[in-house]
CHARMM internal coordinates of N, CA and C (Angstrom, degrees):
IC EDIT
DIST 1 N 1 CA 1.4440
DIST 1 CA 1 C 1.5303
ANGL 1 N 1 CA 1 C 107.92
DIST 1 C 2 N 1.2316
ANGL 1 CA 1 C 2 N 107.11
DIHE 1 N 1 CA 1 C 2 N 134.84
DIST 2 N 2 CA 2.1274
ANGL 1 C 2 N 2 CA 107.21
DIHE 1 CA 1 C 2 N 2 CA 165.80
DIST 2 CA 2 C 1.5280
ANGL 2 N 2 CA 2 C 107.07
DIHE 1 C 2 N 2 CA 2 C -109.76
DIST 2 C 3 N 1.4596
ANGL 2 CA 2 C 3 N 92.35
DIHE 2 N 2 CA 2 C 3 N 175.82
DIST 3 N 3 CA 1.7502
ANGL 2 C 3 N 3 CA 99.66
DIHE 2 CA 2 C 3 N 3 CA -166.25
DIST 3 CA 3 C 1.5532
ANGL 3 N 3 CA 3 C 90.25
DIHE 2 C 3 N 3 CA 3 C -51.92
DIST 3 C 4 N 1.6594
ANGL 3 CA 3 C 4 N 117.43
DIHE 3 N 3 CA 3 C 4 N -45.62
DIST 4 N 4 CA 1.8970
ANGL 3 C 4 N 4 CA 118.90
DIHE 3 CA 3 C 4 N 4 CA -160.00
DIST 4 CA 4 C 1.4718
ANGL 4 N 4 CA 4 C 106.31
DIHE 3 C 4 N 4 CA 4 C -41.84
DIST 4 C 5 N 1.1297
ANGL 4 CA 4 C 5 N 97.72
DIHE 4 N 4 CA 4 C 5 N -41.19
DIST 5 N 5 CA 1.7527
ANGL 4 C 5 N 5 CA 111.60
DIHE 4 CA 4 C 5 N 5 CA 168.45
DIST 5 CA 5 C 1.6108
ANGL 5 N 5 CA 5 C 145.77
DIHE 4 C 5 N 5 CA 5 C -43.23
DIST 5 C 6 N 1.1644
ANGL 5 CA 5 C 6 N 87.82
DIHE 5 N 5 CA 5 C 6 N -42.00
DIST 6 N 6 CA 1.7873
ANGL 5 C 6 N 6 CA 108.99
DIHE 5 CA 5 C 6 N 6 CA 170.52
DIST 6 CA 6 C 1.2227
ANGL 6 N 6 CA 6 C 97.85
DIHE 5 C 6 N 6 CA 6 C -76.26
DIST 6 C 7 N 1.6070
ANGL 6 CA 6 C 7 N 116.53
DIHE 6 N 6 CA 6 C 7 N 128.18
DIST 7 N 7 CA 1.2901
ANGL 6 C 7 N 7 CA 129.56
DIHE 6 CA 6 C 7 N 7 CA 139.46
DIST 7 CA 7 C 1.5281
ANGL 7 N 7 CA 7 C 124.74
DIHE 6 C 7 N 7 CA 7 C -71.80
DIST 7 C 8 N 1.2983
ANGL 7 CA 7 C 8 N 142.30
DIHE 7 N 7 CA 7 C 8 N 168.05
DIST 8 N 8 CA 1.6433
ANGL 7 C 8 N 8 CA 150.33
DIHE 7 CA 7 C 8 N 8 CA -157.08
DIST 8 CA 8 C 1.6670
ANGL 8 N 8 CA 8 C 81.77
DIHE 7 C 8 N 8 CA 8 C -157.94
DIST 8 C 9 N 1.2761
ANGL 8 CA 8 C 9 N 90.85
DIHE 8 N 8 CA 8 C 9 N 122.35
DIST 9 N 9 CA 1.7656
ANGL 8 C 9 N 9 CA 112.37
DIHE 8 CA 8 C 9 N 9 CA 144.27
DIST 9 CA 9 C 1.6227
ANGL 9 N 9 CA 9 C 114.19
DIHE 8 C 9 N 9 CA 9 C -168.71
DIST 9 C 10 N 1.0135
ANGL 9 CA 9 C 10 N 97.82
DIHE 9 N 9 CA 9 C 10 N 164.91
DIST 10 N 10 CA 1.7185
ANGL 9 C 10 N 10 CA 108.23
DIHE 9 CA 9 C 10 N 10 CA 172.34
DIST 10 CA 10 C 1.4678
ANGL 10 N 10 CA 10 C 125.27
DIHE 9 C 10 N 10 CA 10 C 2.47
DIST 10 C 11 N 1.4912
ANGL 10 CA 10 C 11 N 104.58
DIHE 10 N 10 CA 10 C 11 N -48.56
DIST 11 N 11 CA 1.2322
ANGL 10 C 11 N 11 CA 127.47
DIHE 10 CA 10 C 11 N 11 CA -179.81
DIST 11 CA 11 C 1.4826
ANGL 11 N 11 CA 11 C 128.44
DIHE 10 C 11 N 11 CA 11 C -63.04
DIST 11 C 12 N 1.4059
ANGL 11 CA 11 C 12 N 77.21
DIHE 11 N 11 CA 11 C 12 N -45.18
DIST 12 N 12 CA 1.9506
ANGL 11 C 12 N 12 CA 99.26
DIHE 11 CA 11 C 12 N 12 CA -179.36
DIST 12 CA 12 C 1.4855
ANGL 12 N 12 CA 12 C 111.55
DIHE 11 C 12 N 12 CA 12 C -163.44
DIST 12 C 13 N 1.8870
ANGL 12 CA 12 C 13 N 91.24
DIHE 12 N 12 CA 12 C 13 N 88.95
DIST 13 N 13 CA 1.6829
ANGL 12 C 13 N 13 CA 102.63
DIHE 12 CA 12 C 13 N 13 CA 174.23
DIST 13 CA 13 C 1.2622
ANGL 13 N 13 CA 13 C 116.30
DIHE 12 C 13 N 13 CA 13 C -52.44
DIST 13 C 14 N 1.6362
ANGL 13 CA 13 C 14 N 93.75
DIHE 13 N 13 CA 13 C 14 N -179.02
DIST 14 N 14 CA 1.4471
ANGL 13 C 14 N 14 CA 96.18
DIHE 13 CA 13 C 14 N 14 CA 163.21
DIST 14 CA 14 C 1.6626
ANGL 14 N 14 CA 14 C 103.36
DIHE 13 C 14 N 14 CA 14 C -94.71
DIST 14 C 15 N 1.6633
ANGL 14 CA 14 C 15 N 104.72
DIHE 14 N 14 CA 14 C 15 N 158.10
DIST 15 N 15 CA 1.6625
ANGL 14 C 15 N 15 CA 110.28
DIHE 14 CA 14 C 15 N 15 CA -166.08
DIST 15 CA 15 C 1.8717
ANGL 15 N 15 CA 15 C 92.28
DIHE 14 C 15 N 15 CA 15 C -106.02
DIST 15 C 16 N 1.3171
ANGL 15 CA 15 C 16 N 93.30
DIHE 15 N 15 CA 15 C 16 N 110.06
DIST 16 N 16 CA 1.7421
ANGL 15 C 16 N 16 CA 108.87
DIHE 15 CA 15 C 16 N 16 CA 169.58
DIST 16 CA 16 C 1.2689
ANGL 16 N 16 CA 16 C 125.85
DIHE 15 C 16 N 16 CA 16 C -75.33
DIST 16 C 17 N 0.9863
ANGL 16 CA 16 C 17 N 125.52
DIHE 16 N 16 CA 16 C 17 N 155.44
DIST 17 N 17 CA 1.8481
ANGL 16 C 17 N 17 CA 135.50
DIHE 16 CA 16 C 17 N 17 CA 173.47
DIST 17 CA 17 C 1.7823
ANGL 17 N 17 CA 17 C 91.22
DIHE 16 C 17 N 17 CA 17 C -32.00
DIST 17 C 18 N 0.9445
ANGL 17 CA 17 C 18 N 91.62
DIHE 17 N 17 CA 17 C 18 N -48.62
DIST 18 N 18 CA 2.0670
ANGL 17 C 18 N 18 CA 104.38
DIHE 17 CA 17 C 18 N 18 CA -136.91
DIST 18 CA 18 C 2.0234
ANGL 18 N 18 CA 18 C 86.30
DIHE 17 C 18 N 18 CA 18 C -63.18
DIST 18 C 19 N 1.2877
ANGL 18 CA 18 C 19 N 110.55
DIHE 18 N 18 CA 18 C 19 N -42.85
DIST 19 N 19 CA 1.6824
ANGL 18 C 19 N 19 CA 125.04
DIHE 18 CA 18 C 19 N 19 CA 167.18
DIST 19 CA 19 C 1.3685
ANGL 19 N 19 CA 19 C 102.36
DIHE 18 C 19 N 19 CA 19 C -41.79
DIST 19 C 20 N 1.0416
ANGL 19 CA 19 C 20 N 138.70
DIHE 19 N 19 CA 19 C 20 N -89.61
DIST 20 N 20 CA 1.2044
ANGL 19 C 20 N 20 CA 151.58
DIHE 19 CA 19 C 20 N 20 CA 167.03
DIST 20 CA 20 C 1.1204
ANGL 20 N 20 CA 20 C 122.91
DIHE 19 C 20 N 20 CA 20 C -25.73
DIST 20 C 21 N 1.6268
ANGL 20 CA 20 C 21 N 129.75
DIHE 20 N 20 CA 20 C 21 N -45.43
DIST 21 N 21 CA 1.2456
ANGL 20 C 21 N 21 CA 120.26
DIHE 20 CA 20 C 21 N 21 CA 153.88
DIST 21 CA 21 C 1.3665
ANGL 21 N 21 CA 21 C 125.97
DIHE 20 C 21 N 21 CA 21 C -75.84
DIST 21 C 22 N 1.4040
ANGL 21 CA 21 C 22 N 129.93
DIHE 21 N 21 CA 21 C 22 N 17.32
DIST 22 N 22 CA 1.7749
ANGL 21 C 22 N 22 CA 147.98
DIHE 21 CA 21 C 22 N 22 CA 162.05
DIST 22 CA 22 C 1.2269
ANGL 22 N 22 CA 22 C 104.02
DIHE 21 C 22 N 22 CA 22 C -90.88
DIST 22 C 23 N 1.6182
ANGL 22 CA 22 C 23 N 120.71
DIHE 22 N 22 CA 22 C 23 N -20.79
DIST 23 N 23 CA 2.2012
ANGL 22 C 23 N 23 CA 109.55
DIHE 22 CA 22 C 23 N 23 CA -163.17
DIST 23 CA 23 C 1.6655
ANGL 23 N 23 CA 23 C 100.39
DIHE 22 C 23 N 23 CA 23 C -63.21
DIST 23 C 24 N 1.1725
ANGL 23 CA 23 C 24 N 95.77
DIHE 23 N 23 CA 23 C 24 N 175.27
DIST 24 N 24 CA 1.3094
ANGL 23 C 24 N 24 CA 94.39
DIHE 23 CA 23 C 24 N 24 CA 166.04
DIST 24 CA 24 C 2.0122
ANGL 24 N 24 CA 24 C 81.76
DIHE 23 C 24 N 24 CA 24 C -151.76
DIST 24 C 25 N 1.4853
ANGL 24 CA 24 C 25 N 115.95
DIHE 24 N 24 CA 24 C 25 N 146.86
DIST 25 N 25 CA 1.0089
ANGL 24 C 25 N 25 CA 116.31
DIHE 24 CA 24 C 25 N 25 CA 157.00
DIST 25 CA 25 C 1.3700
ANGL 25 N 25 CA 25 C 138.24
DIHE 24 C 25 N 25 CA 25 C -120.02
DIST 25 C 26 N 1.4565
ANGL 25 CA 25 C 26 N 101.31
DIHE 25 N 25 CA 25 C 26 N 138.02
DIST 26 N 26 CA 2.2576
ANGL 25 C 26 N 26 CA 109.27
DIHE 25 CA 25 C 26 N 26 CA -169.31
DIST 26 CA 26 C 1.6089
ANGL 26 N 26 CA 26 C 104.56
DIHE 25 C 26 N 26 CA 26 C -13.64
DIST 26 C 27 N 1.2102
ANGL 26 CA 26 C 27 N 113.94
DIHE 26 N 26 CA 26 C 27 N 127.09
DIST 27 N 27 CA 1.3865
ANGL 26 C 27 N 27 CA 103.86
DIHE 26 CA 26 C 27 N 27 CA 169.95
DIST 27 CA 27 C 1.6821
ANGL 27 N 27 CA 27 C 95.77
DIHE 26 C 27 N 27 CA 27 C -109.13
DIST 27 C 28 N 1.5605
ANGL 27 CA 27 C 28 N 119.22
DIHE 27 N 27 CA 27 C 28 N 127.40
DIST 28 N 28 CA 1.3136
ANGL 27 C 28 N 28 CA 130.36
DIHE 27 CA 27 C 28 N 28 CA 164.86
DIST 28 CA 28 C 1.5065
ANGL 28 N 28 CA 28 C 111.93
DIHE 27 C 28 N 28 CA 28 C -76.56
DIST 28 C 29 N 1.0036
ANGL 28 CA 28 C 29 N 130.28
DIHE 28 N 28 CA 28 C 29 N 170.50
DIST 29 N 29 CA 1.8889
ANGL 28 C 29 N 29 CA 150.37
DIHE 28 CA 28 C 29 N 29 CA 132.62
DIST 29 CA 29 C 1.6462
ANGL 29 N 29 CA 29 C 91.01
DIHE 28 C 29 N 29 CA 29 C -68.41
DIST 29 C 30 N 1.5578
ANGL 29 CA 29 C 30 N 98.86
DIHE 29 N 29 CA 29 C 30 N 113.28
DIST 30 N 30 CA 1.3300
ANGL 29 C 30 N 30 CA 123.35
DIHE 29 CA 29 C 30 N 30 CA 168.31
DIST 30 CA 30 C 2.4276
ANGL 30 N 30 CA 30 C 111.16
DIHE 29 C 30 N 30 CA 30 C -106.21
DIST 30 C 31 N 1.1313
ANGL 30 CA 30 C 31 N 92.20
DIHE 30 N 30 CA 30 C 31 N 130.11
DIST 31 N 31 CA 1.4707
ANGL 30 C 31 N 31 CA 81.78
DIHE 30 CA 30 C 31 N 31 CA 178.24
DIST 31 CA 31 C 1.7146
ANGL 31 N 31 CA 31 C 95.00
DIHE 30 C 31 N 31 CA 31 C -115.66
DIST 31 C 32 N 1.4744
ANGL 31 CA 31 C 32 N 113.14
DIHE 31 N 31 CA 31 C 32 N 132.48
DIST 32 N 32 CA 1.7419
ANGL 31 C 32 N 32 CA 102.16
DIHE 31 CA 31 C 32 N 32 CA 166.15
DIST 32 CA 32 C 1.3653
ANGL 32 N 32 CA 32 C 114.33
DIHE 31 C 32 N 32 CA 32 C -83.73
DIST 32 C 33 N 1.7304
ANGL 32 CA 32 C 33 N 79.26
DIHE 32 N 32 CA 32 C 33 N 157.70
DIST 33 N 33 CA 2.0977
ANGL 32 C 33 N 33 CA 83.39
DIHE 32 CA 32 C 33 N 33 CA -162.59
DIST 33 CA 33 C 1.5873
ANGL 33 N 33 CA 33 C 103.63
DIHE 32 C 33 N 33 CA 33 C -113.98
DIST 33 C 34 N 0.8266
ANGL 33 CA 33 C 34 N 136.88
DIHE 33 N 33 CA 33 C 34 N -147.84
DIST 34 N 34 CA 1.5119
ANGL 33 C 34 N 34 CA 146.34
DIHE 33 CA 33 C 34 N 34 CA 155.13
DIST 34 CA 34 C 1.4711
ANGL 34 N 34 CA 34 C 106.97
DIHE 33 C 34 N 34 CA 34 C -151.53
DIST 34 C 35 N 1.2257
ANGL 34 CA 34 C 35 N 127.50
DIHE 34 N 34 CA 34 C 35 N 127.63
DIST 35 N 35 CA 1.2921
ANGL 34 C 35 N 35 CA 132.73
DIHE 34 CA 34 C 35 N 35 CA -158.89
DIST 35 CA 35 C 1.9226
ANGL 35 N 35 CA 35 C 92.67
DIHE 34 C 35 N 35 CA 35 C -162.23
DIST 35 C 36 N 1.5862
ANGL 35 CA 35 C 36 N 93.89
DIHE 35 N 35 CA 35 C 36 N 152.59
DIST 36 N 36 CA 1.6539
ANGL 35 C 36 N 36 CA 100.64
DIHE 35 CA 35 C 36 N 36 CA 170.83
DIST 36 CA 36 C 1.7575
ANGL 36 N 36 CA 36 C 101.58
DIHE 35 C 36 N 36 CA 36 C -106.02
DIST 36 C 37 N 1.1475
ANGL 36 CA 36 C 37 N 116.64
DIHE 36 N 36 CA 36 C 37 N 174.20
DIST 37 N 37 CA 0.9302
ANGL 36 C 37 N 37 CA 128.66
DIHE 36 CA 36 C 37 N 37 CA -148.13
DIST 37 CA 37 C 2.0240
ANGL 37 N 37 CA 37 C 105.71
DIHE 36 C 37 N 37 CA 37 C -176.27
DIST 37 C 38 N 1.1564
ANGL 37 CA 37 C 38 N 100.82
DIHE 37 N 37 CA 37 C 38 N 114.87
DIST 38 N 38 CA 1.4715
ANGL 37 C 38 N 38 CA 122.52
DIHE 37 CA 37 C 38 N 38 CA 176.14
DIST 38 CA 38 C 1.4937
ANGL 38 N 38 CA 38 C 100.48
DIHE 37 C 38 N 38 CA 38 C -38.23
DIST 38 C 39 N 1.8063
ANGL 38 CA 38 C 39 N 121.20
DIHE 38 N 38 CA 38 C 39 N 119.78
DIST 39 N 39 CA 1.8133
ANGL 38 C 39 N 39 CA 91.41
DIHE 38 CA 38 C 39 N 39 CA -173.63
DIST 39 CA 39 C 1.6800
ANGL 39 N 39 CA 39 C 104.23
DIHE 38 C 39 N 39 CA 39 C -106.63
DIST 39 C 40 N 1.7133
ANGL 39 CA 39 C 40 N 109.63
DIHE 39 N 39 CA 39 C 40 N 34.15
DIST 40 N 40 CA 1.4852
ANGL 39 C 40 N 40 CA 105.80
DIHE 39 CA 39 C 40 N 40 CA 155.30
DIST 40 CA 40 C 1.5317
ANGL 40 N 40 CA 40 C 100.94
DIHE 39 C 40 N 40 CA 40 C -87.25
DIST 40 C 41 N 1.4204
ANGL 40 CA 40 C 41 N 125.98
DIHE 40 N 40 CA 40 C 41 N -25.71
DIST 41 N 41 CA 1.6704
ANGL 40 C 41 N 41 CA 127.84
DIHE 40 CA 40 C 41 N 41 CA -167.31
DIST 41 CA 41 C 1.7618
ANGL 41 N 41 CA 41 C 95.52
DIHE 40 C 41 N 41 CA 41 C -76.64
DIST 41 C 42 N 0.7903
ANGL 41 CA 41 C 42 N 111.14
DIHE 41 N 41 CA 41 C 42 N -53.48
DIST 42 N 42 CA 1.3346
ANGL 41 C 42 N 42 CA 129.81
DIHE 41 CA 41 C 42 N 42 CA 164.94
DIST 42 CA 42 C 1.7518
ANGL 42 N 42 CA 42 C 137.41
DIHE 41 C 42 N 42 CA 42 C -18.86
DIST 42 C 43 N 1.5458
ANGL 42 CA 42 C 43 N 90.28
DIHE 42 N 42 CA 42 C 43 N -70.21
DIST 43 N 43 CA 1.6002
ANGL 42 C 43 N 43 CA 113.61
DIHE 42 CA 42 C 43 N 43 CA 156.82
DIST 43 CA 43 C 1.1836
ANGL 43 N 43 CA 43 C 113.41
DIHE 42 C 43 N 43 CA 43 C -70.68
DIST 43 C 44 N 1.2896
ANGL 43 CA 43 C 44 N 127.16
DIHE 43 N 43 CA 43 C 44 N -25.11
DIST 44 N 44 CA 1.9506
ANGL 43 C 44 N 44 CA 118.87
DIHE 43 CA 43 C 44 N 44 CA -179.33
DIST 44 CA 44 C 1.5075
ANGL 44 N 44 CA 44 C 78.98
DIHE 43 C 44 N 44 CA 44 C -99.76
DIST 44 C 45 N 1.1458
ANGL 44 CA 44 C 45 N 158.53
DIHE 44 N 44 CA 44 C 45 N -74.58
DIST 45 N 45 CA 1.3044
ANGL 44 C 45 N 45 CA 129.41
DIHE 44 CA 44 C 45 N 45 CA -146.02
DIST 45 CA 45 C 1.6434
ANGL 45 N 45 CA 45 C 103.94
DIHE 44 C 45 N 45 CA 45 C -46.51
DIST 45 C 46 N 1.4981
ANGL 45 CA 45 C 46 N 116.09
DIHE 45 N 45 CA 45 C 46 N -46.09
DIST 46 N 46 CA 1.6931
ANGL 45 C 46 N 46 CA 105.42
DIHE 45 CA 45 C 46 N 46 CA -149.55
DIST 46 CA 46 C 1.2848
ANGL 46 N 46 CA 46 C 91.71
DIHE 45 C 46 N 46 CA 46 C -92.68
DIST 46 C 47 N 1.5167
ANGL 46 CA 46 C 47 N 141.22
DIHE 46 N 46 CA 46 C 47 N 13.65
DIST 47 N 47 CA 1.2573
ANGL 46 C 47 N 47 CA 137.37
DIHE 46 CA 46 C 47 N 47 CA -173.61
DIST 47 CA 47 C 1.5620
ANGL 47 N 47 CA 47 C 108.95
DIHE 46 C 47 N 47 CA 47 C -98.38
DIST 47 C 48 N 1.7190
ANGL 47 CA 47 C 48 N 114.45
DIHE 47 N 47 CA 47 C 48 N -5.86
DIST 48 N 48 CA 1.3099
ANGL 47 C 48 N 48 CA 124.71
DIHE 47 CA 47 C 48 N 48 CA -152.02
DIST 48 CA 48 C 1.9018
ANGL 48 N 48 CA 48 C 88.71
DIHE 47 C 48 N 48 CA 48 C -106.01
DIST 48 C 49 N 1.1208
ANGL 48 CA 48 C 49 N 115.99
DIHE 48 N 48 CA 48 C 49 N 12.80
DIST 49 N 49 CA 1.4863
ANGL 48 C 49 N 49 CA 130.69
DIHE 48 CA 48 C 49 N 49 CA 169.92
DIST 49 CA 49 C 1.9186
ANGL 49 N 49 CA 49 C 87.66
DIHE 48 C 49 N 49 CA 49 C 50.39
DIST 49 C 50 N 1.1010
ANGL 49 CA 49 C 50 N 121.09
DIHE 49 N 49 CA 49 C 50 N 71.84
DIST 50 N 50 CA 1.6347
ANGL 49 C 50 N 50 CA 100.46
DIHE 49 CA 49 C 50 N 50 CA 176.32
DIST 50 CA 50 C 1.9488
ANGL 50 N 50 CA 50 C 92.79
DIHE 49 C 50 N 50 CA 50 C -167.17
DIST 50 C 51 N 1.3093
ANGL 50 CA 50 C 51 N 105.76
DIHE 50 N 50 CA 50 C 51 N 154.65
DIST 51 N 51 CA 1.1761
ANGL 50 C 51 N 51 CA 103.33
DIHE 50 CA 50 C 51 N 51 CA -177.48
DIST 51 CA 51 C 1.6449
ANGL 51 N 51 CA 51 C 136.99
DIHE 50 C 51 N 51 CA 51 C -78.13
DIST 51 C 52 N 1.4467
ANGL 51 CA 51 C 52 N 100.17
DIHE 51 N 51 CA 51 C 52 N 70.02
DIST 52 N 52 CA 1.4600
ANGL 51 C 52 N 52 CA 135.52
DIHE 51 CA 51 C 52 N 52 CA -173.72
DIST 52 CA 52 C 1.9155
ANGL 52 N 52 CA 52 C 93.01
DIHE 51 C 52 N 52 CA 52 C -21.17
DIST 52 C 53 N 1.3360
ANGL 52 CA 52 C 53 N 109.14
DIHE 52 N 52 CA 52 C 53 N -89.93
DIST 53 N 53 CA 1.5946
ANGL 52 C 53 N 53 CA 103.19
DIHE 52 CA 52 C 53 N 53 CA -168.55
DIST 53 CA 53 C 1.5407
ANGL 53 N 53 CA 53 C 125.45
DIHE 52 C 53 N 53 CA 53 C -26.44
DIST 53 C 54 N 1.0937
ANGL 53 CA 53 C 54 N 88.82
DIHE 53 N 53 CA 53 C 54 N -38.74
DIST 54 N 54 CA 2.0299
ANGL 53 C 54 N 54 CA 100.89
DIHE 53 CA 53 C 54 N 54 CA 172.50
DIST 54 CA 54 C 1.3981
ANGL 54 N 54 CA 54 C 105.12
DIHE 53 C 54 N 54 CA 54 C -70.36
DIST 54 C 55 N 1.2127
ANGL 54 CA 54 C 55 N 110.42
DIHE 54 N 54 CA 54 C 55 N -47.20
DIST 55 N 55 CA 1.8569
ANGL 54 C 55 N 55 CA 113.47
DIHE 54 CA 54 C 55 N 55 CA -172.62
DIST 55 CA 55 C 1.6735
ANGL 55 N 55 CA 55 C 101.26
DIHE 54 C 55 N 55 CA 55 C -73.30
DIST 55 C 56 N 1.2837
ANGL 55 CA 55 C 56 N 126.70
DIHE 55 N 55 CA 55 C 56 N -33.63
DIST 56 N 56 CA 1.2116
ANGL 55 C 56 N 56 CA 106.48
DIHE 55 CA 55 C 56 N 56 CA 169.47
DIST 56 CA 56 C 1.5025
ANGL 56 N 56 CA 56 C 130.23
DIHE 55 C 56 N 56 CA 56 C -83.05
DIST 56 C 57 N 1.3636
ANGL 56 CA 56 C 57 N 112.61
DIHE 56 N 56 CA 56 C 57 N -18.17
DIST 57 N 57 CA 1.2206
ANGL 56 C 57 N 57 CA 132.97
DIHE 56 CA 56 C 57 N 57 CA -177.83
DIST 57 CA 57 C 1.8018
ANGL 57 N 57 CA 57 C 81.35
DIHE 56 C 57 N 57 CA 57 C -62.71
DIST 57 C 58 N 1.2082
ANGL 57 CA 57 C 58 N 118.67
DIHE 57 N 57 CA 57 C 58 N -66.31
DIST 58 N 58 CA 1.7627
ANGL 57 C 58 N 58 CA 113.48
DIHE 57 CA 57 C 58 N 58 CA -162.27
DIST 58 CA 58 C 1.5186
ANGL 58 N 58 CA 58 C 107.49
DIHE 57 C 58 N 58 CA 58 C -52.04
DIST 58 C 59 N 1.2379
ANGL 58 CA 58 C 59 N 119.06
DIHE 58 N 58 CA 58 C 59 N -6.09
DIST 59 N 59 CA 1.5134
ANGL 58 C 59 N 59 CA 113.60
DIHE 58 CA 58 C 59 N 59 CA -149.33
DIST 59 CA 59 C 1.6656
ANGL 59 N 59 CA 59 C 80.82
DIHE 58 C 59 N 59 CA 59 C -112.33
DIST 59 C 60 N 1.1660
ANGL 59 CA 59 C 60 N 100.60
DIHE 59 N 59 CA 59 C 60 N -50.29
DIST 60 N 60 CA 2.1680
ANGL 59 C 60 N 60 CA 91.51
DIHE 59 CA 59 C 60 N 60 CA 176.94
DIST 60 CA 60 C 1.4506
ANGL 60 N 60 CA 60 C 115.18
DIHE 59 C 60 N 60 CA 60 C -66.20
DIST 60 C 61 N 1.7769
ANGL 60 CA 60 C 61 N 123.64
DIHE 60 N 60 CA 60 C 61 N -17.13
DIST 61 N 61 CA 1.2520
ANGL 60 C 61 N 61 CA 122.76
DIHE 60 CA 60 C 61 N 61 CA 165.51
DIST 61 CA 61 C 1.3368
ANGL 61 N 61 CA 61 C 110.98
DIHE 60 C 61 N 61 CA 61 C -62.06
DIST 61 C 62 N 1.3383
ANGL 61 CA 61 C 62 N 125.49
DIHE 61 N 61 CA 61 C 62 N -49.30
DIST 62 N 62 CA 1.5003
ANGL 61 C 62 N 62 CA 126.67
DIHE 61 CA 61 C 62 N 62 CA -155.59
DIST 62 CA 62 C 1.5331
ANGL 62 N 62 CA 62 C 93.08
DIHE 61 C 62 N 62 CA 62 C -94.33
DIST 62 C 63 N 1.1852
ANGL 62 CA 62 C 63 N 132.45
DIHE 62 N 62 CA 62 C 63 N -31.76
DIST 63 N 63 CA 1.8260
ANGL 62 C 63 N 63 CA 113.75
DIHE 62 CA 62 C 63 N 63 CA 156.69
DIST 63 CA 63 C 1.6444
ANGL 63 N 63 CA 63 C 114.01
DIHE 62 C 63 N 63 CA 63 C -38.51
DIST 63 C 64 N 1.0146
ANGL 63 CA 63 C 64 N 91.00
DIHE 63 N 63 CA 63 C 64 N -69.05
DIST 64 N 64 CA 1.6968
ANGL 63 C 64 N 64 CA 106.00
DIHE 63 CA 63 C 64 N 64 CA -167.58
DIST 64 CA 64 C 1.8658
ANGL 64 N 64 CA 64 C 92.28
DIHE 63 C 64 N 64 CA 64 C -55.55
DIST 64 C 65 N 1.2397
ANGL 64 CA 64 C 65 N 120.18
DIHE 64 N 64 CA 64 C 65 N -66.90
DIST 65 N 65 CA 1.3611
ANGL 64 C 65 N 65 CA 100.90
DIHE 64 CA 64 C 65 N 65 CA 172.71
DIST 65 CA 65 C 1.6683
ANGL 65 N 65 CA 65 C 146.26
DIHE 64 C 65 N 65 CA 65 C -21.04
DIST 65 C 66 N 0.9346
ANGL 65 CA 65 C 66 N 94.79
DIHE 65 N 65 CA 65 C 66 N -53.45
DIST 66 N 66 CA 1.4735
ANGL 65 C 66 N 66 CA 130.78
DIHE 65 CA 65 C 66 N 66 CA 168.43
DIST 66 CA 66 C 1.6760
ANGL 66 N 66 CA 66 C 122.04
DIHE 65 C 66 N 66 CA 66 C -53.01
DIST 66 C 67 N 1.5744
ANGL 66 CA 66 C 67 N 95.82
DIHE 66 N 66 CA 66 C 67 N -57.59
DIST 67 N 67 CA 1.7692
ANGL 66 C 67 N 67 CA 110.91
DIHE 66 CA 66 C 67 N 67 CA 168.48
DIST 67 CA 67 C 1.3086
ANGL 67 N 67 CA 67 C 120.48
DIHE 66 C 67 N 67 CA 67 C -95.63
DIST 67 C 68 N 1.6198
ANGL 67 CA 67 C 68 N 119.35
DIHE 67 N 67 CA 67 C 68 N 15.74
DIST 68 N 68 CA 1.3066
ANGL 67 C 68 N 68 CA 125.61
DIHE 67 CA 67 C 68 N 68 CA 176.08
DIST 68 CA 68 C 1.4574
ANGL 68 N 68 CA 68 C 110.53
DIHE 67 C 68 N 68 CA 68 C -102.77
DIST 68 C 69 N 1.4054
ANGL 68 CA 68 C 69 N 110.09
DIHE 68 N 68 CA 68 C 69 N 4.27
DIST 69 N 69 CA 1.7424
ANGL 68 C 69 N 69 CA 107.13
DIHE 68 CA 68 C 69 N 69 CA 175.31
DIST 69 CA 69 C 1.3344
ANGL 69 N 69 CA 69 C 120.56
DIHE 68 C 69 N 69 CA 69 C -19.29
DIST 69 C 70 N 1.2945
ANGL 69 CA 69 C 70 N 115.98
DIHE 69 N 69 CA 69 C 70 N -77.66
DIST 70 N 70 CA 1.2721
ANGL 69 C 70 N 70 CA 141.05
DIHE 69 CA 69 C 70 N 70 CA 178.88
DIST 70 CA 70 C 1.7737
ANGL 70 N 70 CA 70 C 124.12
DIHE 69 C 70 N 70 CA 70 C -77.69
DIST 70 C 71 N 0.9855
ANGL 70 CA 70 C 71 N 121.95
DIHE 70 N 70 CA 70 C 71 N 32.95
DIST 71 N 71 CA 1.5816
ANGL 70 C 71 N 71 CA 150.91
DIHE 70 CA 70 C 71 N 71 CA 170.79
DIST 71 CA 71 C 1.5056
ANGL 71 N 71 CA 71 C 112.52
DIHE 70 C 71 N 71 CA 71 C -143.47
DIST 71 C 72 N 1.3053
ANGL 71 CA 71 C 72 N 104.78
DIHE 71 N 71 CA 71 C 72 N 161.97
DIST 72 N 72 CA 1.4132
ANGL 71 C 72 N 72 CA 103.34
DIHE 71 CA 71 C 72 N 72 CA -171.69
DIST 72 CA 72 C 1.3552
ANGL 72 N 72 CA 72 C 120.47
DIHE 71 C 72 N 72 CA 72 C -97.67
DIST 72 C 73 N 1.2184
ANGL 72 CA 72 C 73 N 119.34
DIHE 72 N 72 CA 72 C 73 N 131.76
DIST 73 N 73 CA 1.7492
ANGL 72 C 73 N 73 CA 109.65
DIHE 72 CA 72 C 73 N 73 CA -171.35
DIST 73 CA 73 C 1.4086
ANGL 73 N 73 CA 73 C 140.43
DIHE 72 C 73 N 73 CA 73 C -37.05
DIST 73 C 74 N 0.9599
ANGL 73 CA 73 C 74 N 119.14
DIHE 73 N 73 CA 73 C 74 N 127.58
DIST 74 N 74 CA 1.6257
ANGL 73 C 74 N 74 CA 103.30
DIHE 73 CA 73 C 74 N 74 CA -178.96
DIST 74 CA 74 C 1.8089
ANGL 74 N 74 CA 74 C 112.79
DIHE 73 C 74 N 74 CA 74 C -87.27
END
COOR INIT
IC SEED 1 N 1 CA 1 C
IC BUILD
């Protein structure tokens, strides 16, 4: 799909600067860890100019999400 693609109505505006500068995002209890890490995974994460620890942190949330069916949420 491209932006030309998306329709806007009532339902589902379009999301403006001014939106975006109102978010506020979940703030967790973060603990730092020390962990190794593959440093080809490594070099393409921090090469993607974007804030990798957060982006992986989301990516071990939504694992664990996923395989936590049957346990109770954290």
């Amino acid at each position: 799909m491209t932006d030309e693609d998306i329709r806007y109505d009532e339902d589902s505006p379009e999301i403006t600067e001014k939106m975006f500068s109102k978010a506020i995002a979940p703030q967790r209890k973060k603990t730092e860890v020390k962990f190794s890490l593959d440093s080809e995974m490594l070099e393409w994460y921090t090469s993607q100019k974007i804030a990798y620890q957060s982006l992986i942190n989301t990516l071990l949330r939504s694992y664990m999400e996923a395989h936590n069916h049957n346990r109770q949420r954290v």
